[in-house]
N, C-alpha and C positions, 0 to 999 in steps of 0.2 A: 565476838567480832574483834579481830585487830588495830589497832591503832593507826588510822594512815598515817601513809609514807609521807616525807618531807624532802625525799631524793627528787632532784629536778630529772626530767629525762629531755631529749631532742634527738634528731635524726643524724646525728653525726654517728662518727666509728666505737667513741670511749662510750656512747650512750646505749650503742645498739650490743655491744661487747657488755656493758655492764647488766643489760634485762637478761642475756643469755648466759650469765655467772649467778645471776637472780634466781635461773627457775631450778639450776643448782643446789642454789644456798635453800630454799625454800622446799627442795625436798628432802634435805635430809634434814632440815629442822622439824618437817612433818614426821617425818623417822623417828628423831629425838620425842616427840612429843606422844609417837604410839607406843612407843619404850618404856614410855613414862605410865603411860596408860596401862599397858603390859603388868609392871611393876605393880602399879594398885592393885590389878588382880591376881597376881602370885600373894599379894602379900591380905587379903582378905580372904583366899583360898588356906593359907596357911595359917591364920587364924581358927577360919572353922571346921579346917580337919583336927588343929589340935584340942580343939573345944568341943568338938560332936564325937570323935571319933580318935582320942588323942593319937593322932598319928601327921604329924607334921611332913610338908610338903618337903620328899627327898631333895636335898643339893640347896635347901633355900636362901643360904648364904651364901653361899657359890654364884646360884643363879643372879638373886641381888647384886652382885659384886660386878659381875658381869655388865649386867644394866646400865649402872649407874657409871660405868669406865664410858658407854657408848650415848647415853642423852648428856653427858655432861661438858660434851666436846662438839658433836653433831651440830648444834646450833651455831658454831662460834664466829665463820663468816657473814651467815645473815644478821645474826645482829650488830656487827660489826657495820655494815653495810647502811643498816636503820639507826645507825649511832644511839645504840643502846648500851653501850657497856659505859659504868662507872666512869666519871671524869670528874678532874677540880676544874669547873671551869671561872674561877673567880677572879684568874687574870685573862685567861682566852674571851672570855664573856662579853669584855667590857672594848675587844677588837675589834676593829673593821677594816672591810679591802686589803689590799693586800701585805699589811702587815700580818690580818688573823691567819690568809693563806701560808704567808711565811710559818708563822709557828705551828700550822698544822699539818705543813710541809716536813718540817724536820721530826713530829712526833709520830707522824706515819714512818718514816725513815727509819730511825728507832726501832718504833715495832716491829720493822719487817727486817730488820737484824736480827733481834730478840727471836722471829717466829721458824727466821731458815735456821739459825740452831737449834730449835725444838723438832722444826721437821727433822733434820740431820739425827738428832738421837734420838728420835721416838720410833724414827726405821727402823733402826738397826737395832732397839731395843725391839723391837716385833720379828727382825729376822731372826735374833737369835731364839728366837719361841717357834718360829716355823721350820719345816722338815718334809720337802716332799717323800724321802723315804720313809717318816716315823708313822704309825698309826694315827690318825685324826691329824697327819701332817704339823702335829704339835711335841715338842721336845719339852713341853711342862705344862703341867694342866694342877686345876684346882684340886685342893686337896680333901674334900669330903668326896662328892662324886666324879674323880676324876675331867673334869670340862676343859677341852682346850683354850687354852688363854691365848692364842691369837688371832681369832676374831676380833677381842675386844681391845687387841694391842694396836690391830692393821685402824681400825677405826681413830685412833689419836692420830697419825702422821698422815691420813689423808683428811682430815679435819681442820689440821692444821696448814698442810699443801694449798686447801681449796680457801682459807685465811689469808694465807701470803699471796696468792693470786687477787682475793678483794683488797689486798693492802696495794698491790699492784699498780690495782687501777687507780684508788685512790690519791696514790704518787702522780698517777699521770693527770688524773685531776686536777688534782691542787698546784702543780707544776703548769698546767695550761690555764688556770685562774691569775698565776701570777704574771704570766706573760702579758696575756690579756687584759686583766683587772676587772674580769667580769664579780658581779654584784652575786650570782648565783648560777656559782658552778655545776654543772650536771655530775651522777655519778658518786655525787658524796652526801654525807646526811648537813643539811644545812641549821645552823645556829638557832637554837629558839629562847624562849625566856622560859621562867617555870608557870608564869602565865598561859603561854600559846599549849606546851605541855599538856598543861591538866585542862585545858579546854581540848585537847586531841582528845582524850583519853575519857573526859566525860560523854562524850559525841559516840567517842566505841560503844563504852557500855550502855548510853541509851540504844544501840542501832542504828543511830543519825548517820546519812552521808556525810 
């Protein structure tokens, strides 16, 4: 069971725009997570062929390579979204109103610098791997069984596309907190202590509502 949300929602435009970028983020995190799933069983299949039968799973470094290029990006808007990624928050922490907006305003801004030049070269680093003339539309593939690598190249720049779009919204969040000086923004993942945290997270893993 997941940890609930702490994203406020309401019936305005950036709330009703932010659930419908949600079921987005939320299926290719379910993606990322049957990839992952996937992986487990390549890699206990490959185990017991080379153990019963020594004959190990063809490409299974290839295949892994692959894998792990596509669940390790897939999630990255949603949890972006549930303010799950890594933060120091030991000066943000201790913010309120629209000061914390302010600085959460400029670090989102940041980021979404940082993310449209990832999108920018993790394109064109995909284009140059694609080829509608070339066989398997791939101009380089792995090198044991030959596997096209652009599958798993296209998978980083719209991962990162659908990233900058929740950094997006998040701009427009935190930008309409400051106008406003609302106490709890919609749209964004809102502040908690490491208290409320691990009361979320105990509540998950009993089942609790």
């Amino acid at each position: 069971m997941s940890t609930p949300s702490n994203v406020r929602e309401d019936t305005t435009r950036l709330s009703r725009i932010d659930r419908a970028v949600l079921r987005v983020e939320a299926a290719l995190n379910l993606g990322s997570g049957v990839v992952i799933f996937a992986l487990v069983l390549l890699a206990i299949a490959n185990v017991l062929l080379r153990k019963l039968a020594n004959m190990p799973v063809p490409g299974y470094i290839d295949w892994t390579e692959q894998f792990m290029a596509v669940f390790a990006f897939l999630g990255l808007a949603y949890v972006q979204r549930e303010g799950g990624h890594i933060r120091m928050d030991l000066l943000v922490g201790s913010l309120k109103g629209r000061i914390l907006w302010l600085f959460e305003f400029v670090s989102v801004l940041f980021m979404l610098v940082v993310v449209a030049a990832l999108v920018y070269g993790t394109w064109f680093h995909f284009a140059r791997s694609f080829d509608w003339n070339a066989p398997n539309f791939s101009t380089d593939s792995s090198i044991d069984i030959a596997l096209p690598l652009w599958p798993s190249k296209l998978a980083v720049p719209v991962a990162f596309a659908l990233l900058f779009l929740r950094l997006l919204l998040q701009l427009w969040a935190y930008g309409r907190a400051l106008r406003t000086g609302a106490a709890e923004p919609v749209a964004v993942p809102l502040p908690e202590d490491p208290a409320e945290q691990a009361s979320k997270e105990a509540h998950a893993v009993e089942g609790a509502d």
